[in-house]
Every structure is written in C-alpha cells, then in structure tokens.
Jmol script that loads the backbone (N, CA, C; Angstrom):
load data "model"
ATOM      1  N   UNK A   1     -41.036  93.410-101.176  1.00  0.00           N
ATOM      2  CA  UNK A   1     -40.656  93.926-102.467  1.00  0.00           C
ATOM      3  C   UNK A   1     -39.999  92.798-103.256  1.00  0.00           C
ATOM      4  N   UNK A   2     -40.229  92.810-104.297  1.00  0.00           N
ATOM      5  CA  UNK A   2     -39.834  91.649-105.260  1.00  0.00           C
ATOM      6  C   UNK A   2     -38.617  92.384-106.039  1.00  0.00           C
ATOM      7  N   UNK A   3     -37.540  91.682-106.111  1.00  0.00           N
ATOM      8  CA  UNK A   3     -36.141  91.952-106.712  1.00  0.00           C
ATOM      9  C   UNK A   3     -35.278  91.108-107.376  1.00  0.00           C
ATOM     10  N   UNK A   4     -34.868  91.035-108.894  1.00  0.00           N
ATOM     11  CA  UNK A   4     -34.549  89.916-109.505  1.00  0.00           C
ATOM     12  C   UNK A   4     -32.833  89.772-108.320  1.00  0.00           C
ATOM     13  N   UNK A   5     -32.391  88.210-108.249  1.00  0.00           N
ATOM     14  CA  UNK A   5     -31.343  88.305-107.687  1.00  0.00           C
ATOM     15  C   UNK A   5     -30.301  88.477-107.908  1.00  0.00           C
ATOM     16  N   UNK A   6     -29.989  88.482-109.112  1.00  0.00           N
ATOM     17  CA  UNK A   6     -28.693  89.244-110.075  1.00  0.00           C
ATOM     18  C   UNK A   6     -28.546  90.782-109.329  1.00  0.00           C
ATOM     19  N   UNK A   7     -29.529  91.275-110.097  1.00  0.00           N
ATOM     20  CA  UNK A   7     -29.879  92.723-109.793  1.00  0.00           C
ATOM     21  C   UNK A   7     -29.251  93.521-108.045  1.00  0.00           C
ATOM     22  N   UNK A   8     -29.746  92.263-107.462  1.00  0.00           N
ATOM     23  CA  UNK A   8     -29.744  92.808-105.612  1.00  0.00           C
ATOM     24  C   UNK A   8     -28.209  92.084-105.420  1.00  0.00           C
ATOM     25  N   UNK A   9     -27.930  90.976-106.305  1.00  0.00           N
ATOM     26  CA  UNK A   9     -26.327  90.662-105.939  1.00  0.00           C
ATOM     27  C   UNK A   9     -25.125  91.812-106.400  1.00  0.00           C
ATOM     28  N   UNK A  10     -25.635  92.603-107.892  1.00  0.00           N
ATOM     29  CA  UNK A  10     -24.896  93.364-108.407  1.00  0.00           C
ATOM     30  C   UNK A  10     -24.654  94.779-107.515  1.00  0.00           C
ATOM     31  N   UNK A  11     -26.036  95.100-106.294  1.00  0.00           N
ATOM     32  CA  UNK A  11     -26.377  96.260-105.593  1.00  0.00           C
ATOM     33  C   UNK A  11     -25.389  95.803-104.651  1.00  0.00           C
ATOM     34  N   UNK A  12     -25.345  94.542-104.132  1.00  0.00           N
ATOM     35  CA  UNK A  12     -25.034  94.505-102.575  1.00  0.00           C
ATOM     36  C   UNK A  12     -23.107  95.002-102.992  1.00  0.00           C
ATOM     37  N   UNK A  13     -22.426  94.401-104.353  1.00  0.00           N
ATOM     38  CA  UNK A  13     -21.422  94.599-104.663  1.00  0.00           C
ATOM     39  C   UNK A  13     -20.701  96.353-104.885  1.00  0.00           C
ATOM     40  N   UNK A  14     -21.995  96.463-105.098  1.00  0.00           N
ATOM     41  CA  UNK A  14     -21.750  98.116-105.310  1.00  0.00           C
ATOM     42  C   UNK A  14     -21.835  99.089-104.522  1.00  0.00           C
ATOM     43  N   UNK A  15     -22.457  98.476-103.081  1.00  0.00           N
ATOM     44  CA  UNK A  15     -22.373  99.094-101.874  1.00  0.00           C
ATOM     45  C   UNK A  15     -21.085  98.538-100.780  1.00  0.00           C
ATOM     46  N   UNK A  16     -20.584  97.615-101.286  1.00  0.00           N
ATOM     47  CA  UNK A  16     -19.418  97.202-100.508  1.00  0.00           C
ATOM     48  C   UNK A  16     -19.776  96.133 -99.706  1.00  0.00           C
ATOM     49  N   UNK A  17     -20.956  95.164 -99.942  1.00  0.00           N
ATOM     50  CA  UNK A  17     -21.116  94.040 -99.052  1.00  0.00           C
ATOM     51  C   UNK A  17     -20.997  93.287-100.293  1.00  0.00           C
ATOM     52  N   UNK A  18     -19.463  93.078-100.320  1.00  0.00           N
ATOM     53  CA  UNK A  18     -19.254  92.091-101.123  1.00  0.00           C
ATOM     54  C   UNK A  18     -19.506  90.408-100.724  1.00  0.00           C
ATOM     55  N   UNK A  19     -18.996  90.161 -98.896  1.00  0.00           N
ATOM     56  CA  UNK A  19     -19.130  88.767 -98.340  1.00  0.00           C
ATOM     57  C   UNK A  19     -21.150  88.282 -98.766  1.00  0.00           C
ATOM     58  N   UNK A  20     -22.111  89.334 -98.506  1.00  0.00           N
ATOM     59  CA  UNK A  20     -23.353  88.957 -98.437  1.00  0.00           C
ATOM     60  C   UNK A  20     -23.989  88.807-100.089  1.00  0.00           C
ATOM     61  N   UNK A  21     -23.150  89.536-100.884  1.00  0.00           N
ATOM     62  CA  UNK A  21     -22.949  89.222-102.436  1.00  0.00           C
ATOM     63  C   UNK A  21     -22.479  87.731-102.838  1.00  0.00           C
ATOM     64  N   UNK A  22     -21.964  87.719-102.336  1.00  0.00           N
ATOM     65  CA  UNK A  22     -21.268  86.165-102.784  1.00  0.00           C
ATOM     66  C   UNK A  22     -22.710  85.145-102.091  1.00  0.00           C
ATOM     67  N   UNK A  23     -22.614  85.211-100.765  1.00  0.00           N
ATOM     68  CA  UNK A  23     -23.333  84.346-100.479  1.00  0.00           C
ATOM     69  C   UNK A  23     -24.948  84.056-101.108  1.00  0.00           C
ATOM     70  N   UNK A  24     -25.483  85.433-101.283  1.00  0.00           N
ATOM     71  CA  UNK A  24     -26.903  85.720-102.347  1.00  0.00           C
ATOM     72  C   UNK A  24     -26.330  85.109-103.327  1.00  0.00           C
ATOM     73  N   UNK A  25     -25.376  85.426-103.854  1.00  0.00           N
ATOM     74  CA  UNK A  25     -25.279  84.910-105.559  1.00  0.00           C
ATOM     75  C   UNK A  25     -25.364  83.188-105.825  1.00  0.00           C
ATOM     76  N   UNK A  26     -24.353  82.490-104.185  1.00  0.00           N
ATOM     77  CA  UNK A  26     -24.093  80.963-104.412  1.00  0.00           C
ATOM     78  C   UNK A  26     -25.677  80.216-103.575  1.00  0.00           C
ATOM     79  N   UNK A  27     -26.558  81.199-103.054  1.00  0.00           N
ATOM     80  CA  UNK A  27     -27.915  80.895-102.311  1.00  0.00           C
ATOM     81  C   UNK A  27     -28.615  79.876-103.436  1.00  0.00           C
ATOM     82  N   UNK A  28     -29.311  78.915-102.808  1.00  0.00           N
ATOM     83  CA  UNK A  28     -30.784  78.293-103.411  1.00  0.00           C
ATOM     84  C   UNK A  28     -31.844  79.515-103.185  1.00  0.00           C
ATOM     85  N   UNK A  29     -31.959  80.611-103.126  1.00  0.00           N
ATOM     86  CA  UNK A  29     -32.978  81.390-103.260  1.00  0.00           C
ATOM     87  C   UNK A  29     -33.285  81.862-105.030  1.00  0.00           C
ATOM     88  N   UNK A  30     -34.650  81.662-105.224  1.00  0.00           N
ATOM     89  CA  UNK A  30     -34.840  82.015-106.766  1.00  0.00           C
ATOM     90  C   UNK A  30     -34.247  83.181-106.945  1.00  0.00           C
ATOM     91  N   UNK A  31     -34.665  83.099-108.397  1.00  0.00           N
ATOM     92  CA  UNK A  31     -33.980  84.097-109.494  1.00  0.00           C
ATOM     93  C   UNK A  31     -34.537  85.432-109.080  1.00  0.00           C
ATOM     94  N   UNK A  32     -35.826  85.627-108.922  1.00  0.00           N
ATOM     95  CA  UNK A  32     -36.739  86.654-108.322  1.00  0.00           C
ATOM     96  C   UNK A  32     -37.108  86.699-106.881  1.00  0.00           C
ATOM     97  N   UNK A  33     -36.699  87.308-106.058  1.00  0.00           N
ATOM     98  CA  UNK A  33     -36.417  87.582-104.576  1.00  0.00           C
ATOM     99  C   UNK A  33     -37.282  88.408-104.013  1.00  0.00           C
ATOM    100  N   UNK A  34     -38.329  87.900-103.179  1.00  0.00           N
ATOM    101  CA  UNK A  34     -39.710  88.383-102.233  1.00  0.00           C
ATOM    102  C   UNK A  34     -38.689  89.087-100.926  1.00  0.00           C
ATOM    103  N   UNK A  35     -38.499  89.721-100.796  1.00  0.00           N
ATOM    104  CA  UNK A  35     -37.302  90.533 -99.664  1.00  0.00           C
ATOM    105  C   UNK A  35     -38.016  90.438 -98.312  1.00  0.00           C
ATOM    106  N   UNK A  36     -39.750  90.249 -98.489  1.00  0.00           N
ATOM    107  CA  UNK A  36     -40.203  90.026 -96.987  1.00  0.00           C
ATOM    108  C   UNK A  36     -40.634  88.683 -97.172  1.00  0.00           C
ATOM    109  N   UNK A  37     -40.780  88.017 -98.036  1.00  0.00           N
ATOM    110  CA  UNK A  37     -41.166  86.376 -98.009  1.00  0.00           C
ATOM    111  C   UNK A  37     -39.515  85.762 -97.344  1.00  0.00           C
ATOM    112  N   UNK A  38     -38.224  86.297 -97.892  1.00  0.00           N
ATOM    113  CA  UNK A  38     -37.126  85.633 -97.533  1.00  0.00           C
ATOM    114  C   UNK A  38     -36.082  86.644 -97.151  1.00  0.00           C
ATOM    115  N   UNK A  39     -36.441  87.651 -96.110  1.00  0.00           N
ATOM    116  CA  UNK A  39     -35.749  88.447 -94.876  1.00  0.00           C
ATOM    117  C   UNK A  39     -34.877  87.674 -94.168  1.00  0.00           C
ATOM    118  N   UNK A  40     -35.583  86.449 -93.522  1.00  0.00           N
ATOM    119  CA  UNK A  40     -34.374  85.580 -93.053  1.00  0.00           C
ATOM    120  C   UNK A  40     -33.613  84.913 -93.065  1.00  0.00           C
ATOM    121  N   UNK A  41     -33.696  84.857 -94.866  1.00  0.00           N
ATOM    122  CA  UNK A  41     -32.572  84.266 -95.499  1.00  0.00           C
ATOM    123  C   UNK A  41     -31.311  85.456 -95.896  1.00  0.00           C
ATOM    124  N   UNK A  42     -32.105  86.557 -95.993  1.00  0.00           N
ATOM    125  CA  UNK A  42     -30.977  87.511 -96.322  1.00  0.00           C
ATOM    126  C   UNK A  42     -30.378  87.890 -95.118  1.00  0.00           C
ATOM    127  N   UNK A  43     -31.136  88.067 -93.702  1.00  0.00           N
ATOM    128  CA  UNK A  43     -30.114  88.529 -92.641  1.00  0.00           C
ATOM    129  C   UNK A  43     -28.918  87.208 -92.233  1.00  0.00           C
ATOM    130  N   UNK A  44     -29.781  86.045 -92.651  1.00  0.00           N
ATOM    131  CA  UNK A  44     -28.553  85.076 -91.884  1.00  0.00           C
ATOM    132  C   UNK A  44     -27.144  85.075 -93.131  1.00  0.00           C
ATOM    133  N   UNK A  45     -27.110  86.069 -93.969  1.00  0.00           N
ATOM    134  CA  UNK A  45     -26.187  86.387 -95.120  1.00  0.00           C
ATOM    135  C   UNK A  45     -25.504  87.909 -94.247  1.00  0.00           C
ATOM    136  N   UNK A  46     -25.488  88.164 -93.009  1.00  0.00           N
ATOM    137  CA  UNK A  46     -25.055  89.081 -92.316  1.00  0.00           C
ATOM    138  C   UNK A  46     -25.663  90.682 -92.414  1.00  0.00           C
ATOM    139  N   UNK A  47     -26.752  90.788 -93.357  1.00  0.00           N
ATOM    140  CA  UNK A  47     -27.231  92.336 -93.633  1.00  0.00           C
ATOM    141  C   UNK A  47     -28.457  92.270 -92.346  1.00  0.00           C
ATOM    142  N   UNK A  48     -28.719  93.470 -92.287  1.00  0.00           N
ATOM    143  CA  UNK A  48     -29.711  93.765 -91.251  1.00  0.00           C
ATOM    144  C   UNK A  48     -31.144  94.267 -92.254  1.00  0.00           C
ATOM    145  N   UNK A  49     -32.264  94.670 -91.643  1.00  0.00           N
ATOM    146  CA  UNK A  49     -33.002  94.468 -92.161  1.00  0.00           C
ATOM    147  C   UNK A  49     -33.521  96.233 -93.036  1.00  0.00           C
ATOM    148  N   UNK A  50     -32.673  96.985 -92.303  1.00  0.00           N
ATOM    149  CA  UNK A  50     -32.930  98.271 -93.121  1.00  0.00           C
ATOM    150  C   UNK A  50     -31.994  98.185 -93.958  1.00  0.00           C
ATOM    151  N   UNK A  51     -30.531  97.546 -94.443  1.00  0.00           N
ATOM    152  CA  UNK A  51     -29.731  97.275 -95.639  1.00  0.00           C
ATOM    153  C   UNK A  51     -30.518  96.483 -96.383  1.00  0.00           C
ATOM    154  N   UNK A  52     -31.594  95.243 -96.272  1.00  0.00           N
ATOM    155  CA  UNK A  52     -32.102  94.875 -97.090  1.00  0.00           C
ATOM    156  C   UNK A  52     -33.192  96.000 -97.816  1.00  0.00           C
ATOM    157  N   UNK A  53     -33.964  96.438 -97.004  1.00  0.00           N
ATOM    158  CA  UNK A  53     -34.116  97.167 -97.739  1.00  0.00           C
ATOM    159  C   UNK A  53     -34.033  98.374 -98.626  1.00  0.00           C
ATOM    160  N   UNK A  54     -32.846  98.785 -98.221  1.00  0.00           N
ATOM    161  CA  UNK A  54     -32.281 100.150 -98.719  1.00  0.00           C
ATOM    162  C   UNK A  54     -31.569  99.530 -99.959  1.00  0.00           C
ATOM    163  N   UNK A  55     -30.672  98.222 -99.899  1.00  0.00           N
ATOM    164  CA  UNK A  55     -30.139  97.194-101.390  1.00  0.00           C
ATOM    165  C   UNK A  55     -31.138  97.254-102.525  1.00  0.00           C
ATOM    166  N   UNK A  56     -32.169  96.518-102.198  1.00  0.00           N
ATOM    167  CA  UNK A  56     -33.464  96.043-102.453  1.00  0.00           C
ATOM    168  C   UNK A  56     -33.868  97.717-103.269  1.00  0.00           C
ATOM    169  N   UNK A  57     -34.237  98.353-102.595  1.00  0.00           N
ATOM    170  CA  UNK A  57     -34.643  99.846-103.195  1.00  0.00           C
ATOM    171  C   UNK A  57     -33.690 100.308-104.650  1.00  0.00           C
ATOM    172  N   UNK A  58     -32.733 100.232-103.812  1.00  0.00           N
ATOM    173  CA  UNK A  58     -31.761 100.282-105.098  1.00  0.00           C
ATOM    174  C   UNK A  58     -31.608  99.799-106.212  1.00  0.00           C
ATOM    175  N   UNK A  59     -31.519  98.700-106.275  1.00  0.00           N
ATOM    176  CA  UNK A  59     -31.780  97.420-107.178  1.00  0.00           C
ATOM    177  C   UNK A  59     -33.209  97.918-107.929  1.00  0.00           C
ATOM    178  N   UNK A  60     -34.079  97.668-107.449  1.00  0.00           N
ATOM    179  CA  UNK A  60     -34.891  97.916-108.185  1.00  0.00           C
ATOM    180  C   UNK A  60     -35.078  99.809-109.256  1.00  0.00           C
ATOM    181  N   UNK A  61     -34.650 100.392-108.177  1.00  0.00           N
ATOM    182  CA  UNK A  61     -34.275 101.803-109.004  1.00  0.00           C
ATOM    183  C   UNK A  61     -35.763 102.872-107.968  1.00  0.00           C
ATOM    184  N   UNK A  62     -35.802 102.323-107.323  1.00  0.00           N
ATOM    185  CA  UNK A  62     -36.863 103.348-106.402  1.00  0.00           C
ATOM    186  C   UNK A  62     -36.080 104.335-105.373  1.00  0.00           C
ATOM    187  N   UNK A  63     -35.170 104.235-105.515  1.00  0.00           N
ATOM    188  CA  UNK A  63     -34.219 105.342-104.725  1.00  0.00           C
ATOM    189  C   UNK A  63     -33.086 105.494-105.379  1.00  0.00           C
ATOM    190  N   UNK A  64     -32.238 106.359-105.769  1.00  0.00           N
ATOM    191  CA  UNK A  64     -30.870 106.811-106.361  1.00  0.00           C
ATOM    192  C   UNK A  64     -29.556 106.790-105.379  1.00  0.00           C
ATOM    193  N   UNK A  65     -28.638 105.936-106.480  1.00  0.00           N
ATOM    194  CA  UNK A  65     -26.997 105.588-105.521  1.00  0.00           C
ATOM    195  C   UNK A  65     -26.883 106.935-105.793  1.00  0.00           C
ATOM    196  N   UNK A  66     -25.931 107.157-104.183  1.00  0.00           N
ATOM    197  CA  UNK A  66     -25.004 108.552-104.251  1.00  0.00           C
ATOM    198  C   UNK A  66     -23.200 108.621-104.841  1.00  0.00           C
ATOM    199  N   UNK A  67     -23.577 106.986-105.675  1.00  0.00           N
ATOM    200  CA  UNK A  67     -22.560 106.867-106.321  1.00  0.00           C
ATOM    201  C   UNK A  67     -22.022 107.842-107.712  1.00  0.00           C
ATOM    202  N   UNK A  68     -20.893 108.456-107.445  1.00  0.00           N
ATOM    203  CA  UNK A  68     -20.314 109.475-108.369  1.00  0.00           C
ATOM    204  C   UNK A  68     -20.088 108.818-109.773  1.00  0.00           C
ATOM    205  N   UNK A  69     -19.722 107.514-109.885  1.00  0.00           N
ATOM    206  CA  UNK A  69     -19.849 106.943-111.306  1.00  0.00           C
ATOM    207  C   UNK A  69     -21.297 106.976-111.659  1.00  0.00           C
ATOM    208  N   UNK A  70     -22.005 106.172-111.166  1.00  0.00           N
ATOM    209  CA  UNK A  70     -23.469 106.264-111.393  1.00  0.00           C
ATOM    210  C   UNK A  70     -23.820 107.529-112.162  1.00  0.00           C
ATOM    211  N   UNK A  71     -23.808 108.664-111.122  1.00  0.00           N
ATOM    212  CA  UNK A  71     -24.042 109.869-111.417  1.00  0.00           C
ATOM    213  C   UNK A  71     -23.619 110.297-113.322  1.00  0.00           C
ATOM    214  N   UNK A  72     -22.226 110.122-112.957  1.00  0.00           N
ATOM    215  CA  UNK A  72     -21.236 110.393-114.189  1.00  0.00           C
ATOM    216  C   UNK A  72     -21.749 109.640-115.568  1.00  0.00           C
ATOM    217  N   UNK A  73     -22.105 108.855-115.520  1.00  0.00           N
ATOM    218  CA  UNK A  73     -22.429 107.424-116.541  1.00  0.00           C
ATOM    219  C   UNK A  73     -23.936 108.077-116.600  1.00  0.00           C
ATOM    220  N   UNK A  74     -24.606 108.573-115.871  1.00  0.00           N
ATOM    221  CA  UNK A  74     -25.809 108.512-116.327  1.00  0.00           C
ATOM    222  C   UNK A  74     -26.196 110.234-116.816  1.00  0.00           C
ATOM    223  N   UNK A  75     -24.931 111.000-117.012  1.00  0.00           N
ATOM    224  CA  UNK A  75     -24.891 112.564-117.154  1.00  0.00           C
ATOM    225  C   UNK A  75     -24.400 112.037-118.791  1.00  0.00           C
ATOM    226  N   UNK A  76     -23.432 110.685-118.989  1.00  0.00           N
ATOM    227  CA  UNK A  76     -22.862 110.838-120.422  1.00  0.00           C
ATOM    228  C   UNK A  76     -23.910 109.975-120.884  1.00  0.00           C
ATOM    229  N   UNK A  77     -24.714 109.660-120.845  1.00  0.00           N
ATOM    230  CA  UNK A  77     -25.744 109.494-121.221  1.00  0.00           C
ATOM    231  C   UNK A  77     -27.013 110.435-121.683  1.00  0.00           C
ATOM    232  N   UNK A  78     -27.422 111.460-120.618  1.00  0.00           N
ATOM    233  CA  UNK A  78     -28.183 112.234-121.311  1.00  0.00           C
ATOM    234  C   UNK A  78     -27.823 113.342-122.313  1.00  0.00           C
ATOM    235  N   UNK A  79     -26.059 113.454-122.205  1.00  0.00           N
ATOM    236  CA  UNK A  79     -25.530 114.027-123.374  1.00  0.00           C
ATOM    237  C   UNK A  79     -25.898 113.460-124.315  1.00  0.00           C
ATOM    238  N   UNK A  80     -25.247 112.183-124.335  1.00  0.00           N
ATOM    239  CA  UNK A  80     -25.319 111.160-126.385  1.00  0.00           C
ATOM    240  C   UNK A  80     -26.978 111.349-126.327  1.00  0.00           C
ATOM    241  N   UNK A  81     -28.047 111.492-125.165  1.00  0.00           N
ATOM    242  CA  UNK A  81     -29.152 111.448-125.675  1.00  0.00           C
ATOM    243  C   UNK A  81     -30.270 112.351-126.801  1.00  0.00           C
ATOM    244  N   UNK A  82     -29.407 113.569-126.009  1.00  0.00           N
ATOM    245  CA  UNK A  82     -29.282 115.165-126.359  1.00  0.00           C
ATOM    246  C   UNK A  82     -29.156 115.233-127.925  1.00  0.00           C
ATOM    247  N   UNK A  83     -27.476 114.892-127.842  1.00  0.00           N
ATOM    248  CA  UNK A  83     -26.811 115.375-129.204  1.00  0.00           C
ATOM    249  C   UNK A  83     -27.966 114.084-130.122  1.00  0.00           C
ATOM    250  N   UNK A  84     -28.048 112.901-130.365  1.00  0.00           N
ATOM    251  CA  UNK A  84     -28.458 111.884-131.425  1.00  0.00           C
ATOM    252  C   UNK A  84     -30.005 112.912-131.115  1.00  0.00           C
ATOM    253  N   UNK A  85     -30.805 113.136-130.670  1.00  0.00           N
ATOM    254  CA  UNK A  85     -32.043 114.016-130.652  1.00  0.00           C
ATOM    255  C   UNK A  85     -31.695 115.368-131.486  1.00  0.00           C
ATOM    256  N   UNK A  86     -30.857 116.132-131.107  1.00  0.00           N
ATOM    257  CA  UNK A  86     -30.299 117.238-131.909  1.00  0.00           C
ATOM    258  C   UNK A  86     -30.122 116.694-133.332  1.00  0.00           C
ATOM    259  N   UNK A  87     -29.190 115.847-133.710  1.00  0.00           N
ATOM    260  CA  UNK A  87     -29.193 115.383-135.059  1.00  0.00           C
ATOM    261  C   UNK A  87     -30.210 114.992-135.492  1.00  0.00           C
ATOM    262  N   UNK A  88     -31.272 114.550-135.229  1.00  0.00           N
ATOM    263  CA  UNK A  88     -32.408 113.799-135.823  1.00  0.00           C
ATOM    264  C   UNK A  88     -33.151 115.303-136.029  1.00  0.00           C
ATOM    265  N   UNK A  89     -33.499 115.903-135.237  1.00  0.00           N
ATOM    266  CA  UNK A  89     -34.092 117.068-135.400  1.00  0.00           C
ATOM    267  C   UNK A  89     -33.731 117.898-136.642  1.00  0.00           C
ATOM    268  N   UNK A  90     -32.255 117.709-137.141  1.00  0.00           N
ATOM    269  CA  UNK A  90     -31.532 118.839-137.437  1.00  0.00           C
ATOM    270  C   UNK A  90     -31.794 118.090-139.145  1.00  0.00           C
ATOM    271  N   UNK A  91     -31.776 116.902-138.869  1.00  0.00           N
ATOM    272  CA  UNK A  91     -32.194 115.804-140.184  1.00  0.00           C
ATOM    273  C   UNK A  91     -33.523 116.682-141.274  1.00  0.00           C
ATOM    274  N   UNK A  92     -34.205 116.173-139.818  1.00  0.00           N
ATOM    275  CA  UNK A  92     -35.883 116.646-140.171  1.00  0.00           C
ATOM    276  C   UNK A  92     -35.929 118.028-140.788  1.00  0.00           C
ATOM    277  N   UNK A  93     -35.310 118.300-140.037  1.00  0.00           N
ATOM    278  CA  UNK A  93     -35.590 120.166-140.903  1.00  0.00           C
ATOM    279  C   UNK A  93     -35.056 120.112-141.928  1.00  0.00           C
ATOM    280  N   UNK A  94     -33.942 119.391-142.750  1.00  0.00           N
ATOM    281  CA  UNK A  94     -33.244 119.369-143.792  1.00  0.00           C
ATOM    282  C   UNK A  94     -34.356 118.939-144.988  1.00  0.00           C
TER     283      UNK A  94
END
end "model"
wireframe off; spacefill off
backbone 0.3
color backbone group
C-alpha cells in the first residue's frame, strides 16, 4: 500500500507510537511510502507488521480511528455542512 509519509507519521502519533513517529519522520525513506516495498524499514522503527498495516490503513482513510475527537470533529463538521446547505437552499427559494 502506498502512503504519503507525513500522513503515516501524523497516524503513528495519533495512535501513541510516538518513538516510531519520530524515527519515520527523521528516515531517508521518500515522501510516498510503498509499506510492502519498505516493511523492513518500518519494523526496524520497532512496529510489527500488522501495526504497519493497520497505521498505513488509517492514514490513508480505508479504515476509521475509534478516536472520540476524530469522531467529534468530524460530527461538527457534518453539522456546518448541513446548516451552509440549509442556507443555500433557503437562498434559492427566496
């Protein structure tokens, strides 16, 4: 799976592997990250190989954090999405 490395450094931080965050972030591995081309660059960063890919999943957005902010941030979101749709609607009919 291909994963920009920002993206999988910002995941690994948000799951609490902050030490394997740092080390991805200060890595010579490109900007865009082949997760089975360079597996053994990420385990010798201490993750095992079902955290890479469960990070990796994440990061990219093919599976959902059971993170409660996440959740929260992305509920006040489909509100403002709601209401600015409601107003536009409410425009139109005017």
């Amino acid at each position: 799976m291909k994963v920009e490395k920002s993206s999988l450094v910002a995941m690994l931080l948000e799951v609490g592997e902050e030490n394997a965050a740092v080390l991805l972030a200060r890595s010579d591995l490109p900007d865009e990250i082949d997760t089975d081309h360079d597996l053994d660059a990420l385990l010798a960063f201490g993750l095992d190989r079902d955290e890479v890919s469960e990070v990796a999943r994440l990061a990219v957005g093919a599976i959902e954090s059971d993170d409660v902010n996440t959740r929260r941030r992305r509920g006040e979101l489909e509100k403002t999405i709601s209401r600015r749709w409601a107003d536009l609607v409410e425009q139109w009919k005017s």
